[in-house]
TIKEMAR-21163 format. One record per atom (N, C-alpha, C): residue in one letter; chain; x, y, z. Coordinates in nm, 3 decimals. Each point is the difference from the previous one (the first is absolute). Layout:
N
SITE  res  chain       xx       yy       zz
SITE    A      A        X        Y        Z
...
This chain:
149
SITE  res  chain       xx       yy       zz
SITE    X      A    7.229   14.164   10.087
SITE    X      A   -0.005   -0.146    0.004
SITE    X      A   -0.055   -0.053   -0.133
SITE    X      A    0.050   -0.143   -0.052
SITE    X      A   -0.060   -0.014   -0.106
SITE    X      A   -0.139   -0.048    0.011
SITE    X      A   -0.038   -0.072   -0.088
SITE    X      A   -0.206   -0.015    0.043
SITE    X      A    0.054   -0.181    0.003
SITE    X      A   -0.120   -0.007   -0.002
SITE    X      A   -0.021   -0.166    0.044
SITE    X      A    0.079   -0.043   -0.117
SITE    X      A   -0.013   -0.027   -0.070
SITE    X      A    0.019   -0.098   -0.178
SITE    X      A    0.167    0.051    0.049
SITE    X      A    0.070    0.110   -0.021
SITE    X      A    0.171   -0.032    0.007
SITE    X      A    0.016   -0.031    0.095
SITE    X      A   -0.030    0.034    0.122
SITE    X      A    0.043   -0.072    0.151
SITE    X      A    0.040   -0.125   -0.046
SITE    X      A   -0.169   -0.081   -0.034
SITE    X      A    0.029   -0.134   -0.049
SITE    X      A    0.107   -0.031   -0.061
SITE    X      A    0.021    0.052   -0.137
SITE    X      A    0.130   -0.052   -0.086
SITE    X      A    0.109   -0.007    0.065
SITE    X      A    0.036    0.134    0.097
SITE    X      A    0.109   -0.013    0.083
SITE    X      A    0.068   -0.078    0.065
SITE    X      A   -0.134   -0.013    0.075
SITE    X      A    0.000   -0.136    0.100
SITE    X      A    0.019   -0.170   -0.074
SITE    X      A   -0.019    0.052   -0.131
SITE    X      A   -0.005   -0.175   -0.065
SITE    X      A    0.139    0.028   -0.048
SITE    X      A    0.034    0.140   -0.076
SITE    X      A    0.160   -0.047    0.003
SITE    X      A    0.123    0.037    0.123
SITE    X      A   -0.038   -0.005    0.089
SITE    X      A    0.090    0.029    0.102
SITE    X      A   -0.030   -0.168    0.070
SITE    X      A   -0.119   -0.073    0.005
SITE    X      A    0.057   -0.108    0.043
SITE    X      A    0.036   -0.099   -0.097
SITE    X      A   -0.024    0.024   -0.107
SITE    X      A    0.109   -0.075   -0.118
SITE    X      A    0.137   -0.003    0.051
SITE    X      A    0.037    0.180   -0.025
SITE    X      A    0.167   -0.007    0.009
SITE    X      A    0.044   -0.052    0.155
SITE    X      A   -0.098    0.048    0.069
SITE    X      A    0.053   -0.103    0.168
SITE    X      A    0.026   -0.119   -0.035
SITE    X      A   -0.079   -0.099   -0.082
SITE    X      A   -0.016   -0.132    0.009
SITE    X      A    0.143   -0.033   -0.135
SITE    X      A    0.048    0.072   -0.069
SITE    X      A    0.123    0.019   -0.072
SITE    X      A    0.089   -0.001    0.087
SITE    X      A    0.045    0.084    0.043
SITE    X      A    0.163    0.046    0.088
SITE    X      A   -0.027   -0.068    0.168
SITE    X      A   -0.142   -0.081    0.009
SITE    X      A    0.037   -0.072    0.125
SITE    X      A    0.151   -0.043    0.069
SITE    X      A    0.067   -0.091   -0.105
SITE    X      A    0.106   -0.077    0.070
SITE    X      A    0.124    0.104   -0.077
SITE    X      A   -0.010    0.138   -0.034
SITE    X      A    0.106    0.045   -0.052
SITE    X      A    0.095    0.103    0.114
SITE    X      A    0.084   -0.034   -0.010
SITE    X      A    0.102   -0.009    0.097
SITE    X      A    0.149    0.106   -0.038
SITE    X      A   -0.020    0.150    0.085
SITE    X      A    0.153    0.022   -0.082
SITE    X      A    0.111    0.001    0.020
SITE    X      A    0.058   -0.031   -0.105
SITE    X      A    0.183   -0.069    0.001
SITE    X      A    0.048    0.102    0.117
SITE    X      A    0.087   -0.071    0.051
SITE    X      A    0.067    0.049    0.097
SITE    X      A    0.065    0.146   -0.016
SITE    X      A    0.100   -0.049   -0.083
SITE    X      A    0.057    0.123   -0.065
SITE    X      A   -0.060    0.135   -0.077
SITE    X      A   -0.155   -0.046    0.050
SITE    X      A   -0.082    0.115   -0.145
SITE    X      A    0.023   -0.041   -0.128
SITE    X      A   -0.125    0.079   -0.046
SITE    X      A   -0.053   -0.055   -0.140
SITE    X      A    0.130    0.046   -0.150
SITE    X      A    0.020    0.103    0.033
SITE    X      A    0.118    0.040   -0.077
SITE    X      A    0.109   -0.093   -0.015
SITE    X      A    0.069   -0.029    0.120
SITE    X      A    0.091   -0.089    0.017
SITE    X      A   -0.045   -0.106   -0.044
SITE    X      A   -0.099   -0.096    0.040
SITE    X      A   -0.048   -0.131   -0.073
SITE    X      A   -0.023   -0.006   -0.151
SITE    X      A   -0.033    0.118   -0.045
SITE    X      A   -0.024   -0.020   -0.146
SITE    X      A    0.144    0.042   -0.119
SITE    X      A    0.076    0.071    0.111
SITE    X      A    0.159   -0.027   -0.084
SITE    X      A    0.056   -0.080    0.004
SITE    X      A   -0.010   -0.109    0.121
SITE    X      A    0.017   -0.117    0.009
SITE    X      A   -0.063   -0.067   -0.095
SITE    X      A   -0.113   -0.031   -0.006
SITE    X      A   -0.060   -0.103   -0.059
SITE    X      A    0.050   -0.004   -0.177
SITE    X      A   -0.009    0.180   -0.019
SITE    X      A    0.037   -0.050   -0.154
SITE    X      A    0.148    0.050    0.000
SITE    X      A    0.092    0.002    0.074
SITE    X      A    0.159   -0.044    0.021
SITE    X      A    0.033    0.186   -0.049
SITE    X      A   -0.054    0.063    0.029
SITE    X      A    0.021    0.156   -0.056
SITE    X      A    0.065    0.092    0.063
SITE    X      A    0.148    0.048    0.026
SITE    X      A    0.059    0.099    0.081
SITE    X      A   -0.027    0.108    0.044
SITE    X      A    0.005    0.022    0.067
SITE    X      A   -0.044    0.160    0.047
SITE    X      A    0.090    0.106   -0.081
SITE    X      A    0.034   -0.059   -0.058
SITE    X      A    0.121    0.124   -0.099
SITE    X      A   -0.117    0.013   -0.090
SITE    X      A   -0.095   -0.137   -0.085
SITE    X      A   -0.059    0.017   -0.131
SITE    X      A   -0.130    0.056    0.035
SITE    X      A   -0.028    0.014    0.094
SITE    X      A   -0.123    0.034    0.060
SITE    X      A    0.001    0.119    0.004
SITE    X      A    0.102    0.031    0.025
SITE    X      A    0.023    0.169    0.003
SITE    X      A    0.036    0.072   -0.126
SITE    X      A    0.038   -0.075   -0.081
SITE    X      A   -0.003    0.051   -0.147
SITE    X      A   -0.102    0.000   -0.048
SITE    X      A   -0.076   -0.074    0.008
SITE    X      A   -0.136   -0.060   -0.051
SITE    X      A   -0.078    0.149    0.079
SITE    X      A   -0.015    0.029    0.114
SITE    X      A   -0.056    0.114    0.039
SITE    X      A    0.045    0.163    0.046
SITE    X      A    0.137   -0.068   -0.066
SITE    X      A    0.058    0.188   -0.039
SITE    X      A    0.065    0.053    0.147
SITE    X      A    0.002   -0.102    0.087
SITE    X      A    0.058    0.044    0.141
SITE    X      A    0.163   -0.072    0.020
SITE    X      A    0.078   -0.009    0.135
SITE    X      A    0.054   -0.005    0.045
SITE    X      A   -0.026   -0.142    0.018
SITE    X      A    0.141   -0.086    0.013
SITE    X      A    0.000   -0.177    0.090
SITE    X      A   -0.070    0.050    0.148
SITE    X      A    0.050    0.107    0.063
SITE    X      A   -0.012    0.010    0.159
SITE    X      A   -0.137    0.039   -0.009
SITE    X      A   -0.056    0.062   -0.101
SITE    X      A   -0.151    0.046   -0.010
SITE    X      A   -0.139   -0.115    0.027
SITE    X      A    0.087   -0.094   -0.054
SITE    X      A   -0.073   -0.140   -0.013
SITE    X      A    0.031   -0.071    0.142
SITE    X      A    0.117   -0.005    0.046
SITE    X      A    0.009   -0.072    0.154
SITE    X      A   -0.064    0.090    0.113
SITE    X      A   -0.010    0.122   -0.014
SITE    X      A   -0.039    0.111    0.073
SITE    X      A   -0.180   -0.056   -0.005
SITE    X      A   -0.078    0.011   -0.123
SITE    X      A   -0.096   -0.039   -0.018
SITE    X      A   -0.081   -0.139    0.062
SITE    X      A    0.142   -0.147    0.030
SITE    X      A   -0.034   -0.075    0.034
SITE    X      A   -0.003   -0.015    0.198
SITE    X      A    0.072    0.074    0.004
SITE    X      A    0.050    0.024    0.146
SITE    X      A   -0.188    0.074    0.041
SITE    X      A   -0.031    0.102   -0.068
SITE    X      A   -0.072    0.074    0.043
SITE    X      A   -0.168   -0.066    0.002
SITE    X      A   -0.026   -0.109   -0.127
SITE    X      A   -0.059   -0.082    0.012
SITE    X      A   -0.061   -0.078    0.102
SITE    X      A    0.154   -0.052    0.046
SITE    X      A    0.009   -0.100    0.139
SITE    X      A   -0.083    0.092    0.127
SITE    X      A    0.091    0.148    0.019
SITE    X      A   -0.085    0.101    0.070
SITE    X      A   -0.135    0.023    0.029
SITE    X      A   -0.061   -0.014   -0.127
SITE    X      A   -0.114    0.048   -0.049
SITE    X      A   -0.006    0.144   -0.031
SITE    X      A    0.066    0.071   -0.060
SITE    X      A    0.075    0.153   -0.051
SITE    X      A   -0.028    0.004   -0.136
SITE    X      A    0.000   -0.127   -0.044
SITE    X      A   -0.003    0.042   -0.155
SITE    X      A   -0.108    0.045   -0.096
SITE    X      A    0.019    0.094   -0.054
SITE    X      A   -0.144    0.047   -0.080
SITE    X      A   -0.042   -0.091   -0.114
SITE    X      A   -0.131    0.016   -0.003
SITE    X      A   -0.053   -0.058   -0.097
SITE    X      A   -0.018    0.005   -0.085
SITE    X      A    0.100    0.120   -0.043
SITE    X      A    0.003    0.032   -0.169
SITE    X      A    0.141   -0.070   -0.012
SITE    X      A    0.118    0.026    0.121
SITE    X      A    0.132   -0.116   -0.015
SITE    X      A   -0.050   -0.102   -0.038
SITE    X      A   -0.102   -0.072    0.048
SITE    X      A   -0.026   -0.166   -0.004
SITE    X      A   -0.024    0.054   -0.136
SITE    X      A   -0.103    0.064   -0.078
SITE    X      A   -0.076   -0.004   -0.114
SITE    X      A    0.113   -0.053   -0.126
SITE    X      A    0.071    0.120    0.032
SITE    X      A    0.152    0.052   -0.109
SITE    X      A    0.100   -0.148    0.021
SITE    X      A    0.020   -0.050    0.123
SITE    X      A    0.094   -0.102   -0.012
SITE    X      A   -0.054   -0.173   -0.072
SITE    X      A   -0.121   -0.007    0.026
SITE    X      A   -0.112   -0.112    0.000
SITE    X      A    0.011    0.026   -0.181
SITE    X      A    0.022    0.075   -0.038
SITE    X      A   -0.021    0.047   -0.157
SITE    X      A    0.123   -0.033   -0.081
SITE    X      A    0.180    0.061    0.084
SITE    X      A    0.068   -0.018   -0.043
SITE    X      A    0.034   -0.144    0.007
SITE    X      A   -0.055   -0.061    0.100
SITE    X      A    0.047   -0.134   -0.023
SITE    X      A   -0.095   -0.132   -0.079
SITE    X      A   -0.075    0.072   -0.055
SITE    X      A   -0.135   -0.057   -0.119
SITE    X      A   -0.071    0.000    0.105
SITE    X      A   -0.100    0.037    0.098
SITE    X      A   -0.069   -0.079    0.084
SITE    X      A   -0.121    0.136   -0.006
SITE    X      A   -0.032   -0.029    0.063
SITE    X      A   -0.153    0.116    0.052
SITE    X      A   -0.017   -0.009    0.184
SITE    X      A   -0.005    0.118    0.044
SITE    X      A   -0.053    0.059    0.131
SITE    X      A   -0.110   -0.061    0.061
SITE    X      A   -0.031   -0.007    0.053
SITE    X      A   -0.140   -0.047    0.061
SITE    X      A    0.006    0.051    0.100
SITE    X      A   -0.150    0.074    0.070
SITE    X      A    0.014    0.067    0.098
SITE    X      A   -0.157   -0.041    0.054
SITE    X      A    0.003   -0.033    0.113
SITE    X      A   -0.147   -0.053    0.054
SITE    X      A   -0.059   -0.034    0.133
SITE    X      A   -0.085    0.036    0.053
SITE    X      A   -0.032   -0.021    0.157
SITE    X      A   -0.119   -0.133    0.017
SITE    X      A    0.088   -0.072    0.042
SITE    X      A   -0.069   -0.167   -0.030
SITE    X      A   -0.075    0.001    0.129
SITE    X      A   -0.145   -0.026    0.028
SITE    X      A   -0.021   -0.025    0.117
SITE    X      A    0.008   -0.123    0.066
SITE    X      A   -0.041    0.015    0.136
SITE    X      A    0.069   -0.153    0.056
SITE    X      A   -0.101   -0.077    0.020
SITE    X      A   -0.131    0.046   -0.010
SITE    X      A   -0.088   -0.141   -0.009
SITE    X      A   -0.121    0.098   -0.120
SITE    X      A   -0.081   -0.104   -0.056
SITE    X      A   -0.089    0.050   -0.073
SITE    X      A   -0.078    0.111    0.060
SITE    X      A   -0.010    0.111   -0.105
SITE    X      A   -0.100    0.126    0.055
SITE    X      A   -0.085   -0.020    0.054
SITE    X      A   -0.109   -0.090   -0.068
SITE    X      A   -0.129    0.025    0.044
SITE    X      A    0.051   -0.057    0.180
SITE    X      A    0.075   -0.116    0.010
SITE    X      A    0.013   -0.030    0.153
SITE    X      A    0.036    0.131    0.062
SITE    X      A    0.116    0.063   -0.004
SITE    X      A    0.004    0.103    0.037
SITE    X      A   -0.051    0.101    0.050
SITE    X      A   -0.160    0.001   -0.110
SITE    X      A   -0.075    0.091    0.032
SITE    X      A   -0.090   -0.033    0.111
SITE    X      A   -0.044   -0.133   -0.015
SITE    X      A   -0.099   -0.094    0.065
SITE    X      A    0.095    0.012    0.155
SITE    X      A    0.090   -0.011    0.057
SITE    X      A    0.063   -0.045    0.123
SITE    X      A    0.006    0.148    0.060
SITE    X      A    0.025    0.141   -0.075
SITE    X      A   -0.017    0.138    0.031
SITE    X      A   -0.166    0.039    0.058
SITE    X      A   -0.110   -0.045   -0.099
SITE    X      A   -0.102   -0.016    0.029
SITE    X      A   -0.046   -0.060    0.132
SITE    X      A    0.007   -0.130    0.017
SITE    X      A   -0.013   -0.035    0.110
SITE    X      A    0.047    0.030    0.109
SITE    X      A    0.131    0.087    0.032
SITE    X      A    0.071    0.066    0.081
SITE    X      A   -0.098    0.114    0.062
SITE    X      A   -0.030    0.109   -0.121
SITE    X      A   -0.040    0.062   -0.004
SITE    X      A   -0.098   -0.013    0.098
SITE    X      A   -0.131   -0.101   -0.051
SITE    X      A   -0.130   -0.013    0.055
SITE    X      A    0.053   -0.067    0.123
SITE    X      A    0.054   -0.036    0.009
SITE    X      A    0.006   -0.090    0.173
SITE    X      A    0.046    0.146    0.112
SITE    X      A    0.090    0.074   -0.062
SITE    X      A    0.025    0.123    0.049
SITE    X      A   -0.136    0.045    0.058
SITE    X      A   -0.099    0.067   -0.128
SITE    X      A   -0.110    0.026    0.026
SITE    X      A   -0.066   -0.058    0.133
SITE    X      A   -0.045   -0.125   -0.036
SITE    X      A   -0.094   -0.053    0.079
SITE    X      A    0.079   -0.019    0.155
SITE    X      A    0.088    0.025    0.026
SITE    X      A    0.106    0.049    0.133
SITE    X      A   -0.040    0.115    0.031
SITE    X      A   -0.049    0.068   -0.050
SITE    X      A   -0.089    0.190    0.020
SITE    X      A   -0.114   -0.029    0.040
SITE    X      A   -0.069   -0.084   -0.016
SITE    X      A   -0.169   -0.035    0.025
SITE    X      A   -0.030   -0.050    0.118
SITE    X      A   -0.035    0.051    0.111
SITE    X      A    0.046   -0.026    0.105
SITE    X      A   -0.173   -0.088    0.036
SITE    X      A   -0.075   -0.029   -0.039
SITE    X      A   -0.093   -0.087    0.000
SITE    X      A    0.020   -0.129   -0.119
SITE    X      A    0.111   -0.019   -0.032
SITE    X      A    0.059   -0.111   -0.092
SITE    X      A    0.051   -0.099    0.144
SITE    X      A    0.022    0.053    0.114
SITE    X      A    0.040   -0.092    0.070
SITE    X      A   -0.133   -0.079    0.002
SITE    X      A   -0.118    0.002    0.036
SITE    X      A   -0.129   -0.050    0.016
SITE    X      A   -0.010   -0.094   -0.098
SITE    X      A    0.038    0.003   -0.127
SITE    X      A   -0.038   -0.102   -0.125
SITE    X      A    0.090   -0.131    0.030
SITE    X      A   -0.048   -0.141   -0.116
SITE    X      A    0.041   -0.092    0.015
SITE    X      A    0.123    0.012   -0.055
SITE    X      A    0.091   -0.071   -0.028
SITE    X      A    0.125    0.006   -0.066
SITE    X      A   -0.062   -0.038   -0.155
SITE    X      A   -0.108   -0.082   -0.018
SITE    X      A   -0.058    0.006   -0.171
SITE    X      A   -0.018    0.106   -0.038
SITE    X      A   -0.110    0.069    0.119
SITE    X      A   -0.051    0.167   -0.022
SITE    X      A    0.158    0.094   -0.082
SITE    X      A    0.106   -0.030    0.093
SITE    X      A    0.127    0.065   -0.027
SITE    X      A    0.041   -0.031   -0.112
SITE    X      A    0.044   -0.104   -0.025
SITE    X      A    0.072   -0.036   -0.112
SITE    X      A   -0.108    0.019   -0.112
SITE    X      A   -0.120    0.019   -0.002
SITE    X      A   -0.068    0.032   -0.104
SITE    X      A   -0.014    0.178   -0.024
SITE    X      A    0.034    0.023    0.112
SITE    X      A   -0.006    0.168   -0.042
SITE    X      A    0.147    0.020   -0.065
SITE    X      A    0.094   -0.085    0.036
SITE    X      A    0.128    0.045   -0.046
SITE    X      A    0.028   -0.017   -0.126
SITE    X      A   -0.103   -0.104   -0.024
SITE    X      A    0.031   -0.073   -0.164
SITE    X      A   -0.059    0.128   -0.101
SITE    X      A   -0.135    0.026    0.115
SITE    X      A   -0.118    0.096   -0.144
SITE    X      A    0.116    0.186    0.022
SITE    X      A    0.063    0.009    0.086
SITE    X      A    0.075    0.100    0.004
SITE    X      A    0.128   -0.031   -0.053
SITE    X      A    0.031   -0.115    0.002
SITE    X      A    0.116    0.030   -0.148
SITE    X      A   -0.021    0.022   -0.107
SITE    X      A   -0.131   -0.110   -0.038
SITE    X      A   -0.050    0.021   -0.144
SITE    X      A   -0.010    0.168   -0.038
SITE    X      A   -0.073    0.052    0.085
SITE    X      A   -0.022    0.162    0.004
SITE    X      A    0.121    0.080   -0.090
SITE    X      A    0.081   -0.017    0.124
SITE    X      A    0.136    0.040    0.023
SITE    X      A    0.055   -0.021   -0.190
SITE    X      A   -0.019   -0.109    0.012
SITE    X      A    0.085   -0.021   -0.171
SITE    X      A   -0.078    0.025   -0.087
SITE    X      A   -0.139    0.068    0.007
SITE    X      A   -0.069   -0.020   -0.112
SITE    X      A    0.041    0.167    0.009
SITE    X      A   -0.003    0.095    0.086
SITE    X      A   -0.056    0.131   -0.002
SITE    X      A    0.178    0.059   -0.008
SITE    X      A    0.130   -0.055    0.047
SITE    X      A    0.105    0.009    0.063
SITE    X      A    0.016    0.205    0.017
SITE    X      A   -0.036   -0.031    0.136
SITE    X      A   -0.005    0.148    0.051
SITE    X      A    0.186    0.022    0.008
SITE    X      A   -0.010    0.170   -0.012
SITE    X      A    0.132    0.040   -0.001
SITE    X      A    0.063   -0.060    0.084
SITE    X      A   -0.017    0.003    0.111
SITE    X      A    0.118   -0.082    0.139
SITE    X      A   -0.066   -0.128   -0.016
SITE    X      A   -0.005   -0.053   -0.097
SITE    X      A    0.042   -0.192   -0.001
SITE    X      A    0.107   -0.035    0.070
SITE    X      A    0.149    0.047   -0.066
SITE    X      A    0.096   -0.053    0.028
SITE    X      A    0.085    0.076    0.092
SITE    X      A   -0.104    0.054    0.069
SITE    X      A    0.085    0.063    0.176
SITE    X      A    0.043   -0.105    0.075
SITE    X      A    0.128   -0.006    0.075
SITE    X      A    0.010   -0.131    0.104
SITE    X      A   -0.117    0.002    0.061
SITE    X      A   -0.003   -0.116    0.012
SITE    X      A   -0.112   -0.090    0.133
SITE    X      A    0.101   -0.002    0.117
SITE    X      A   -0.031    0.089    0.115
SITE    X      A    0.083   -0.069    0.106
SITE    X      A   -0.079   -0.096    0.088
């Protein structure tokens, strides 16, 4: 695991690029297809441009659509057609929430085991759940991110 200080950076650029590709949306046809489109480029020149076959390139876009296509295809085609690859696992809400909503799962789990937790107030509760998330995220034990059932 990394230590505290890169976690951090991580986490500051992973919800950057979330907050980037929010509203980004992909073309129907796949990214290949949209970008021969866009700059009007045949699948004949595309394939010269990368030393393959016309059918190599429709084969590629077909497989895209699939989700088949490798990511060194995307790399090599994204190149022949001037462009660059991008490859990236955007999360869907900010980390730290992420971590914070796992946490609290977690501890509410817990305090469902404590079978003299029924006796406490619901403040009593919700305050053990809060100081056991904090826990939880400060120390993040190996099974953090086990389901909560």
């Amino acid at each position: 695991m990394p230590d505290f200080m890169e976690q951090r950076r991580l986490t500051r650029l992973l919800d950057r690029v979330a907050q980037q590709f929010a509203d980004v949306e992909v073309p129907q046809k796949g990214w290949i297809a949209a970008m021969r489109a866009a700059l009007g480029m045949s699948a004949e020149y595309v394939a010269q441009r990368k030393g393959v076959t016309r059918n190599a390139v429709y084969q590629a876009e077909r497989s895209e659509k699939d989700g088949a296509v490798s990511l060194k295809q995307m790399d090599q085609l994204a190149a022949a057609m001037g462009g660059k690859f991008v490859y990236a696992i955007i999360p869907n809400n900010r980390i730290d929430d992420m971590k914070y909503r796992q946490a609290k799962l977690k501890a509410t789990q817990l305090l469902n085991d404590i079978e003299s937790a029924s006796c406490w107030t619901n403040d009593d509760k919700q305050d053990w759940v809060d100081d056991k998330a904090a826990e939880l995220l400060h120390d993040m034990p190996s099974n953090f991110w086990e389901d909560v059932s």
